[in-house]
Every structure is written in C-alpha cells, then in structure tokens.
C-alpha positions in Angstrom: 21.3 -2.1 18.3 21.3 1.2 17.0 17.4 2.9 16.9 16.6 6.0 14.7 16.4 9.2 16.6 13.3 11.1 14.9 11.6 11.9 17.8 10.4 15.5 17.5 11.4 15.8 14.2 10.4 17.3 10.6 11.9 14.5 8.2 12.2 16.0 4.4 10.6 19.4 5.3 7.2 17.8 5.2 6.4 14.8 7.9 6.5 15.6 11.7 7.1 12.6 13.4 4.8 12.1 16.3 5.2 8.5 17.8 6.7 5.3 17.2 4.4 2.3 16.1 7.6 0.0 16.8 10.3 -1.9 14.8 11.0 -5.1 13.3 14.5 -6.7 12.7 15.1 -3.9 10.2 12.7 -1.3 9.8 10.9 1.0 12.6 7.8 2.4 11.8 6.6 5.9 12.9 3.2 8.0 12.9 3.9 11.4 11.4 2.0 13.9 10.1 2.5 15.2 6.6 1.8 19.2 6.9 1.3 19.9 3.5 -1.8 18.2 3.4 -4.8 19.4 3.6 -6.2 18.6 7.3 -9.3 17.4 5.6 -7.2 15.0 3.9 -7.6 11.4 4.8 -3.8 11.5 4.3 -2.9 14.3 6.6 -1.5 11.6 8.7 1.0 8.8 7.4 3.0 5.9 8.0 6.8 6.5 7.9 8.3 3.0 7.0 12.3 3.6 7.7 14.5 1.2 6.9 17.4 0.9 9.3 20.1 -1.8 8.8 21.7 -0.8 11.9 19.4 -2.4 14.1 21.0 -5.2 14.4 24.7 -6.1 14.7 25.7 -8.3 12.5 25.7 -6.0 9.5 27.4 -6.8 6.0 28.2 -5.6 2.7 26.1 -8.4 1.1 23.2 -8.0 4.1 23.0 -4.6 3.5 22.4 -5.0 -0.3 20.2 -7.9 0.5 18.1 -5.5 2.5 18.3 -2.1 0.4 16.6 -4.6 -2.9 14.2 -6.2 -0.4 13.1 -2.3 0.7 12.7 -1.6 -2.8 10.8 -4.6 -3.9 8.6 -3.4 -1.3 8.2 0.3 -3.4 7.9 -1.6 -6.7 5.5 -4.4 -5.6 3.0 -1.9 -3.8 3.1 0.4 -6.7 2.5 -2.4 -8.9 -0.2 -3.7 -7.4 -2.4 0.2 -6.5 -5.8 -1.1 -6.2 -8.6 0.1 -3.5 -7.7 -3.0 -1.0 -4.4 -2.5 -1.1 -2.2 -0.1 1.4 -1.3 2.5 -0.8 2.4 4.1 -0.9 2.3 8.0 -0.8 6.2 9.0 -1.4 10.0 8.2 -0.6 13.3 9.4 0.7 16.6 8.8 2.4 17.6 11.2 4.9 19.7 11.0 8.2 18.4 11.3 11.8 19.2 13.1 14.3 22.9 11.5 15.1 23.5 11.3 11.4 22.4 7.4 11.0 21.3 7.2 7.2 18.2 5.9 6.0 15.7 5.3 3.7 12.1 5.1 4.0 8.9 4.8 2.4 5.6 6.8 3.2 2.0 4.8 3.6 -0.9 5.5 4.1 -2.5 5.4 7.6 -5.0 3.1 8.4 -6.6 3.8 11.6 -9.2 0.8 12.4 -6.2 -1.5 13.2 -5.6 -4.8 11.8 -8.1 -7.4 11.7 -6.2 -9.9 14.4 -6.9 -7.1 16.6 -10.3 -6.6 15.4 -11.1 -10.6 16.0 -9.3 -10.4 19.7 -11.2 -7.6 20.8 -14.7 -8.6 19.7 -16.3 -11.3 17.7 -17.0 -9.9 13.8 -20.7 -10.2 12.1 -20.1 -13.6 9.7 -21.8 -11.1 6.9 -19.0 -8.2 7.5 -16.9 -11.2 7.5 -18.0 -11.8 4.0 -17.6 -8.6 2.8 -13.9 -8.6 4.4 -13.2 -11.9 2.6 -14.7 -10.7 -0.6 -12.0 -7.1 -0.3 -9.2 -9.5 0.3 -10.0 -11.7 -2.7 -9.9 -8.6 -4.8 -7.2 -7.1 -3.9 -4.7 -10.0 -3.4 -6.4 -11.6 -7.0 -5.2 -7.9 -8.6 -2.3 -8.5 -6.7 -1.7 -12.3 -8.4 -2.7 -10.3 -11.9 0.1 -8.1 -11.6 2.7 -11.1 -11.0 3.1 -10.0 -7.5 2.9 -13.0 -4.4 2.2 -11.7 -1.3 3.8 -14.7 0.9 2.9 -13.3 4.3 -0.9 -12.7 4.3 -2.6 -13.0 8.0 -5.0 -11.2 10.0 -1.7 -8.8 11.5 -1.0 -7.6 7.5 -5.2 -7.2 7.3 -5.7 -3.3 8.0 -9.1 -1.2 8.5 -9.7 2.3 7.9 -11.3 4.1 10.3 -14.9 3.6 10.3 -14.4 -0.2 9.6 -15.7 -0.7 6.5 -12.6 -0.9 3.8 -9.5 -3.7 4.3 -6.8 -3.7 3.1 -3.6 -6.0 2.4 -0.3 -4.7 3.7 3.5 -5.1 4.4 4.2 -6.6 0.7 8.3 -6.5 2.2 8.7 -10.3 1.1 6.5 -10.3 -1.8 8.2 -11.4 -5.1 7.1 -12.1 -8.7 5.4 -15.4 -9.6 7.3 -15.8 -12.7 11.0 -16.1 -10.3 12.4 -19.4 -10.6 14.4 -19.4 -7.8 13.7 -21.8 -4.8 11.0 -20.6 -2.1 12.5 -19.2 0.8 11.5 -19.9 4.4 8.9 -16.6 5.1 5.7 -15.6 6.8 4.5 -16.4 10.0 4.4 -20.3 10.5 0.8 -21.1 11.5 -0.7 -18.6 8.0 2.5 -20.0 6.0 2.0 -22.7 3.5 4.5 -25.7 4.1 6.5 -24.6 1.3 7.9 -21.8 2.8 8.7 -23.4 5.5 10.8 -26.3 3.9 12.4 -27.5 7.8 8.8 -28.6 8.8 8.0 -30.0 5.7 8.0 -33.8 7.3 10.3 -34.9 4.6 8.4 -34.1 1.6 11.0 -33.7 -1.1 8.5 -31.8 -3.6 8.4 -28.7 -0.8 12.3 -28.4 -1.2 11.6 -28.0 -5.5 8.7 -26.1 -5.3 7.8 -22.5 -7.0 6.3 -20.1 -6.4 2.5 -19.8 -6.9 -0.4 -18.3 -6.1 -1.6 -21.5 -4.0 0.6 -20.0 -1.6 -1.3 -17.1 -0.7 -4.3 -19.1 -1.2 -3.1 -21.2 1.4 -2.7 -18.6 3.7 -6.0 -16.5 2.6 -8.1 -19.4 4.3 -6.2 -19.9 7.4 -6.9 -16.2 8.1 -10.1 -16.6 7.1 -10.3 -18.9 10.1 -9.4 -16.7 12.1 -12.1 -14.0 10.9 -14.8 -16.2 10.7 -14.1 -18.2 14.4 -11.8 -15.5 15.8 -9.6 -18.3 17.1 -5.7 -18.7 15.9 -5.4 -21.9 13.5 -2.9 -22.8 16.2 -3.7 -26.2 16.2 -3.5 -26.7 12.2 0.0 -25.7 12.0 2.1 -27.1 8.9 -1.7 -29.0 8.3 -5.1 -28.6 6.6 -7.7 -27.5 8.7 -9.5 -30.5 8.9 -12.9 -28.6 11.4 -13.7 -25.8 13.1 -14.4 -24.8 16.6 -17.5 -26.9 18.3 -19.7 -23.4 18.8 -19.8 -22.7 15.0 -20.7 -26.3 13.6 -24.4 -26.0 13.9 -24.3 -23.0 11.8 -26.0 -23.6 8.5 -22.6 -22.4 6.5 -20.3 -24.3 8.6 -20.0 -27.0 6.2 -19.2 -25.5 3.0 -16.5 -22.6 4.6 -14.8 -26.3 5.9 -14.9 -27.6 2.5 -13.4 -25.1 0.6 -11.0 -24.2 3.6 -9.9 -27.6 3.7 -9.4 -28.1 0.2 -7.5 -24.5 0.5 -4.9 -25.8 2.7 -4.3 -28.7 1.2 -0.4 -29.8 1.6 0.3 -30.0 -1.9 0.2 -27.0 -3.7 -1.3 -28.9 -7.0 -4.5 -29.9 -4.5 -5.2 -26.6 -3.7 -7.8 -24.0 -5.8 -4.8 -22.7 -8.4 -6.3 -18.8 -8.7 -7.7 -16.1 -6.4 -11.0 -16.8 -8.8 -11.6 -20.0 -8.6 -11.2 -19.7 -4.7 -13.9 -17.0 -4.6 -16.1 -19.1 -7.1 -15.8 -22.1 -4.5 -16.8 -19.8 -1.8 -20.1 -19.3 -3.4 -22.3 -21.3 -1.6 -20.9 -20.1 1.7 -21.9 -16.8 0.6 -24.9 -17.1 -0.4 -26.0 -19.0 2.8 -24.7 -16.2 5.0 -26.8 -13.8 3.0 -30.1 -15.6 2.2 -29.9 -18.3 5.0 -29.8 -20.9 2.4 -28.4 -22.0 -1.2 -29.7 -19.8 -3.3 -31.4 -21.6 -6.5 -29.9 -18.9 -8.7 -26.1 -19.8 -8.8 -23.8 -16.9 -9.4 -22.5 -16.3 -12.9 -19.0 -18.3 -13.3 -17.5 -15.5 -14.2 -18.4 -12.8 -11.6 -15.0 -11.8 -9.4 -14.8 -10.6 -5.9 -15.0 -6.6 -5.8 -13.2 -4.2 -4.1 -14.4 -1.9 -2.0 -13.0 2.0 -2.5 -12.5 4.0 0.7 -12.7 7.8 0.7 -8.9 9.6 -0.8 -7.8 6.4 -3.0 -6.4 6.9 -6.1 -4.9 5.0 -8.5 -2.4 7.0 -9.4 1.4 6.1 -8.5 3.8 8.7 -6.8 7.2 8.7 -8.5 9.3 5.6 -8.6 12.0 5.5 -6.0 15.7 4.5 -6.6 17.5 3.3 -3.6 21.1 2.3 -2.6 23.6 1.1 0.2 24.3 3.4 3.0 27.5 4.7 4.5 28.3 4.5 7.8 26.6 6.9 9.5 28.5 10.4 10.7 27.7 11.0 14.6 26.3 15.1 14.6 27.4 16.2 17.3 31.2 15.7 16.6 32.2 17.7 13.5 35.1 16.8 11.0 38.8 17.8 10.9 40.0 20.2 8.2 41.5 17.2 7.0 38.1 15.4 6.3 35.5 17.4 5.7 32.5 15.1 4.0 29.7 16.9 2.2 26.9 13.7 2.6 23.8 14.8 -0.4 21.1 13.6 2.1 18.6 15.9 4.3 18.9 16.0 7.8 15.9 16.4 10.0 14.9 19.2 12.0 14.2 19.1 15.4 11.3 21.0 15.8 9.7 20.6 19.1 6.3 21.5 17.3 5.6 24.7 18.7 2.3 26.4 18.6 2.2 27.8 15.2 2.8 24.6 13.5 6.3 25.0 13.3 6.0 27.5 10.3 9.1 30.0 12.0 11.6 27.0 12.4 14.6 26.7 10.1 15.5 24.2 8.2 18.9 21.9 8.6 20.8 21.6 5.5 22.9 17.5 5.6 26.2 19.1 4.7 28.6 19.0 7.7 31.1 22.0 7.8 33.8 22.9 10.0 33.6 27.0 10.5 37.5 26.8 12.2 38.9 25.2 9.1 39.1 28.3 7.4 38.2 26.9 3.8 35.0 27.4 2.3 32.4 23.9 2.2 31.6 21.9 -0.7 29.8 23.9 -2.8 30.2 27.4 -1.7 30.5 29.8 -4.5 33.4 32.1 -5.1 33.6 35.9 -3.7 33.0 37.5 -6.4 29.7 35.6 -6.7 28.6 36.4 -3.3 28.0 39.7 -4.1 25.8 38.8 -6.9 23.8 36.6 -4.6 23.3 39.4 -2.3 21.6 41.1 -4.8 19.4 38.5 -6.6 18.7 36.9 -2.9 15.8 39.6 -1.9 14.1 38.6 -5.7 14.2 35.0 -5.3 13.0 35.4 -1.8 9.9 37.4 -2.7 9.1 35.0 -6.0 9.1 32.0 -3.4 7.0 33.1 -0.9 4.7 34.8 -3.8 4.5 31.6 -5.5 3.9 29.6 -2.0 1.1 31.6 -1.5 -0.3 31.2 -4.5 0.6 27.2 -4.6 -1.7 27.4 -0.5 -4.6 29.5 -2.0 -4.8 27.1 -5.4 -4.6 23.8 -2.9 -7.6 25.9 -0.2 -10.0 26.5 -3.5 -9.6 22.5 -5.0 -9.5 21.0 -1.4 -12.7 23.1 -1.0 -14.0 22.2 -4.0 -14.3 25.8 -5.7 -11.4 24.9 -8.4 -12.2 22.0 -10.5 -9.0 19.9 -11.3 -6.3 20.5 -13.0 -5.0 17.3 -15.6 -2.1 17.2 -17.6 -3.5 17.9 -21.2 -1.2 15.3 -22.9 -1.7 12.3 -20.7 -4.6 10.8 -20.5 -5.9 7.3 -18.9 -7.6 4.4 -20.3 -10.0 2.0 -18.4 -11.7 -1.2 -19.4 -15.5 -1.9 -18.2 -15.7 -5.3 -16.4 -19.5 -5.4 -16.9 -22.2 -3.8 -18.6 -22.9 -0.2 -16.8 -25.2 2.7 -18.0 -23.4 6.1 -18.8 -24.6 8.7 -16.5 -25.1 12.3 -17.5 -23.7 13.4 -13.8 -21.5 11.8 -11.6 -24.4 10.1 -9.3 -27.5 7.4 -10.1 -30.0 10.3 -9.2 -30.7 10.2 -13.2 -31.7 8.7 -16.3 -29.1 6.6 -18.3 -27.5 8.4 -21.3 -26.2 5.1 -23.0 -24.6 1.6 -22.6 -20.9 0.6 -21.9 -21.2 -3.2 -22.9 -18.3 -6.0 -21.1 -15.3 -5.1 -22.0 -15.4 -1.7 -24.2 -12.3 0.5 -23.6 -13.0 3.8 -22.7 -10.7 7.3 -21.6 -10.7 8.8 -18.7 -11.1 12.6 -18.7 -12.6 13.6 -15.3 -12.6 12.4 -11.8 -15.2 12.7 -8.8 -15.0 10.5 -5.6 -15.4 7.3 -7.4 -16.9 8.6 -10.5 -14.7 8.5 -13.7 -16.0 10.5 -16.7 -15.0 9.0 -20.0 -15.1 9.1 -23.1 -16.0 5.6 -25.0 -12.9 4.8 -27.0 -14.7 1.5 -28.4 -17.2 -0.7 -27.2 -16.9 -4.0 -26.1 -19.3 -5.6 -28.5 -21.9 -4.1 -30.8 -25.6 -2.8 -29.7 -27.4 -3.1 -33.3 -30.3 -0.7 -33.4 -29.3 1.3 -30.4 -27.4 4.8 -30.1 -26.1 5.9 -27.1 -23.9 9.3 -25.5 -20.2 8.9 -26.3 -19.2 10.6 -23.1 -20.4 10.2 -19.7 -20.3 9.2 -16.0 -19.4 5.5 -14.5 -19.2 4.6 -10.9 -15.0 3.3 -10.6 -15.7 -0.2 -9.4 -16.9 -0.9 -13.0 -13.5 -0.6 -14.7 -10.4 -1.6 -14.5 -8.3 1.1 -14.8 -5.0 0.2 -17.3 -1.4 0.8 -15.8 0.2 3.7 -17.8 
C-alpha cells in the first residue's frame, strides 16, 4: 500500500492541503483550502478527491484503465447531473505528490454538516425536517434519473449537509452509470441500502436478478431504506436483501406510521417491476405521509398529480459546469528524491506539489516546483530549454513579462475584491446566453425580491433567457410563453426566484 504524500502541500498552485478525511480502496480524500477564493466564499474550502491506484497491490494494466474510466464517470455523471441537491464538482487535475506518485483528482465542494448517518446517530431528526430532507433527495436524485444517470449507491453515508443543516445533498456518484447501458448489473453499494439486484450472490436463486437492467427502481429501492433510517434512526439491518415489512415499536402509534410503511414496503419490493418505476411517482405516493406530518391529518385537498419534489438551493450554487476533464493511465511513479542518470533523463508534463509548510503570510513568498526532473551533473541542457542564443533574449524580455504579470494579478485581485464585495456587477460572456423553462406559473418581478408588485405572468412551461443573476434570482427575458393569456399584457423582462425554472443544459 502506497498512500499519497500531500501533507503540507500546495497541489496545482491553488489548494493547500490541510488534513486527510481518509481513503477508500482507491481514492483518499483530503480537506484543502483553495486560496484563490474569496474567504467569504462558501467554497474557500474543498474536497480533494485523488485517485490513487497504488493503494492497493494487485495493480494491472486492465485495473488501472478500469479505474481511470470509473474516475471519469464520476466527472461526467456529477457534471451531468449539476442541480442544488447535488455535490457539486468545482475543477480537476493530475499532478504528482511529494515522492513523485501520479495522480488524478477531482475538486468538490465541501459540505460541513456531515452526512445524515451521522446526523441520525448523533441525535434523533424532527419527522418534518425529515420531510423536507426526503423531499431534497427526491429532487435531486429524480434530476439525477432525468439526466440518464443511476446513482446505485444512495444511503444515509452518501446524504451530506451543509453547514447550518438545512440543504442535502447526494454524493459519491463513483459507481453511477447511465440507465440506457445494457450491460448486466454489477454487484455495488452497501448491502443493507442495495437492491437485490446488485447484489446477484444473495439473490436466493432468483434467476430474473442475474438478467436484470438497470433502472431507476434501483435507487428507489435504496431511497426508502435510507429513509428508514432518517425517519427511525435505526439501520434497516434486519431487512437485508428484504422488504421492510414494519418499523420500530416506538414509532407505530404515530399517526403517519402507516402510510411511510405502505409506500416503503411497496418501495422495496424484490422485484424491480413491483416497485414505484420513477422518482415521481414515489414522491406522489408519499403524499399522504406528508401531508399528515404537516397538518396532523389527510388533508381533504389532495396535491396536484403533477406537482414534483423541489430542491432546496444553498447559498454559492451554481449551475454552471467547470470545464470537462480528460483523464488517462498513469506511469509508474518516479521516487523524488533519487534523480535520473544522464542516460535517462524523463521530462514527466505533470505539476508537482509544493511543500509549503504554510507560513504566516499565506504562503505568498514560496516558490513554486516545476514536475520536470533534471540532472544538473549531466552537463546537457533539460527538455525544453532554449538555445544560448535565446537566453539572452529572455534576459531581456524577462523584467517585461514579469511586471505585466504581477500588473495584471493585481488587477485580476482588485476586480475579484470589488464583485465579491458587490461594488462590480457581473461580468457575462456577450455571446452566450442561457435558456430556462418555468415549471409553474410565477409572476415577473421588477427587482430581484417579492418586496413588490408583479410586472407580468410567466405561464407553465414558457421558455425564457437568462440575462442576469442574484443569489437565486434569474432575470430573463421571456423568449415565448408557455400558453396564451388573451386580454392580458405583461413586462417582457423581469425577475423570477430560480426554483421556478429549470435551467436547460448548454
């Protein structure tokens, strides 16, 4: 076993590692802190997701490849799938550690409430906050199915909360694959949240496990055994491979105890087909469980069919992507400390990073390491290094380029003070703008607030462009309207609170 050496360290001239948050079979997860953020930033400090295939030992051409594509999926799925209940990914890399190990990783976001199998252990949760959790879960994992994307491993350990406890989100989407894939279902996920089918040895012979495909009933499946776990704060333990067929003795003389069992029961049903087939129609049979938990009772007015759960958006989500990574196999890693012969003198293209000790002044005096390995003794110049007769040209042009980057970081750190402080509006690309759909009827708002009288009606289903942003307000201009208003005129441009539209993938 072979663990990354980042302790101390700047990784891509940006994150200082702080701490580990510990390691799986293949990946080790750090807390760093991302210094060209703003420390008002609710993503001043990130998750650094590395992938390391040296952890283990029996390491392969075809593993390897197996577990590069699986790290990628991971990217592709989570940018796929940006929604607010959904653990946003913030960049990429490869780099090598400190003994030259290379590596790839992924930045998160960092969610500091915990996950919600901590949450449960340390204290029994409100069965109305429990609603509300269900109801963020339901939206994000129903985007989730939307997008084509199957989580496969959803429990309360892949539940996270932000800080003050009042947005969850889904995480580690590291096994997630597209519905549409035709290939047999893997075993995955942790056995007593994973649907029979995924785990085909405990199946108790039933041949339709082994032909099975993947669905959404899987994560369905899953979704309610966590939401045992919420709800009772007790491990379905006992329901293993098996519907939960009741719940815990101090929770049946609750007035909703019957209907979360029905549609639990029904949820976790053996057979896939049995099962509520869509994130929707799960959330629709959860209505009269709601509706006890916030009235007391079944409410006489029955929620409209059609109304889906919403998501909840926490302060610093957006829903745009950062740039799509591209990642492949990794050479064996070159030990640091022992440089090369003159007869082997490898020139790897991958960042090395710095260790910085984090001194007082934030580490803003502390060079920079450079991944290129050269041995000074050798004599010959290193890959890359430019002819004498250039030198002297580089001597000269060296003081301009120096004073043009340092002139242009300062005006890059004053630009990012004023917007972060809110004295500089945004700036948008002029030629590219997005497009939203409204999911309901919503009044257009003259300001960015419902301190003010409508300007005009966005109907079901108009599709509008967005042209501003503020916190979760979206100015836009109405594009078309989703049906007519005869009679009625209204503002073409306006305000509308984000959890009204649907924002379209560009």
């Amino acid at each position: 076993m072979r663990e990354l050496s980042l302790t101390n360290c700047r990784l891509d001239k940006r994150y200082d590692i702080r701490e580990s948050l510990g390691r799986g079979s293949y990946a080790e997860i750090f807390l760093a802190r991302d210094i060209l953020a703003s420390p008002q930033s609710t993503h001043s400090t990130v998750v650094i997701k590395a992938l390391n295939v040296f952890l283990q030992n029996d390491l392969d051409a075809d593993l390897e490849r197996t577990l590069v594509e699986n790290f990628q999926n991971e990217a592709v799925a989570l940018d796929q799938v940006r929604h607010p209940n959904i653990i946003s990914r913030i960049g990429h890399g490869t780099a090598r550690d400190l003994r030259g190990t290379v590596f790839h990783y992924i930045v998160l976001e960092y969610l500091p409430g915990g996950d919600l199998q901590h949450a449960v252990r340390k204290s029994r949760i409100p069965i109305k906050r429990c609603v509300k959790y269900i109801e963020q879960i339901c939206a994000g994992l129903g985007h989730a199915h939307s997008r084509g994307i199957i989580h496969r491993d959803i429990k309360p350990h892949n539940l996270l909360l932000t800080a003050d406890h009042e947005t969850v989100k889904i995480a580690d989407f590291g096994v997630a694959r597209f519905a549409q894939s035709d290939t047999p279902i893997t075993r995955v996920g942790t056995n007593i949240y994973a649907p029979p089918e995924h785990s085909p040895l405990t199946s108790q012979g039933h041949e339709h496990y082994h032909e099975a495909r993947l669905t959404p009933a899987a994560d369905i499946y899953s979704l309610a055994k966590s939401i045992y776990t919420i709800v009772t704060g007790e491990s379905p333990r006992n329901f293993a491979n098996c519907p939960i067929t009741s719940i815990p003795l101090e929770f049946r003389d609750e007035e909703w105890a019957d209907e979360l069992l029905r549609v639990i029961r029904r949820a976790t049903a053996d057979d896939p087909a049995e099962r509520q087939q869509s994130i929707g129609e799960f959330w629709s049979d959860l209505t009269a469980f709601c509706q006890i938990v916030d009235d007391g009772e079944v409410s006489t007015v029955i929620r409209h069919v059609d109304q889906v759960p919403q998501p909840h958006v926490s302060r610093g989500y957006t829903p745009i992507v950062p740039s799509q990574p591209h990642f492949e196999q990794m050479a064996e890693p070159v030990l640091a400390p022992t440089l090369p012969s003159s007869s082997m003198k490898p020139a790897l293209p991958f960042e090395r990073p710095v260790n910085v000790g984090f001194p007082e002044d934030g580490g803003r005096n502390v060079p920079v390491a450079v991944g290129t390995l050269h041995d000074p003794s050798s004599g010959q110049p290193a890959a890359g290094e430019p002819p004498k007769k250039r030198k002297r040209f580089l001597r000269r042009v060296a003081p301009f380029a120096i004073f043009f980057v340092v002139f242009s970081g300062i005006l890059y750190g004053t630009h990012s003070y004023m917007r972060s402080a809110g004295i500089l509006p945004e700036i948008r690309n002029p030629f590219k703008s997005q497009t939203a759909v409204a999911n309901t009827d919503i009044y257009l708002r003259p300001q960015p607030n419902t301190d003010n009288d409508p300007i005009g009606l966005v109907t079901k289903n108009s599709k509008i462009r967005i042209v501003n942003s503020q916190n979760n307000w979206y100015q836009v201009d109405i594009i078309e309207q989703g049906r007519a208003r005869p009679g009625q005129t209204s503002a073409s441009r306006g305000w509308l609170n984000g959890k009204y539209i649907d924002i379209d993938d560009n």
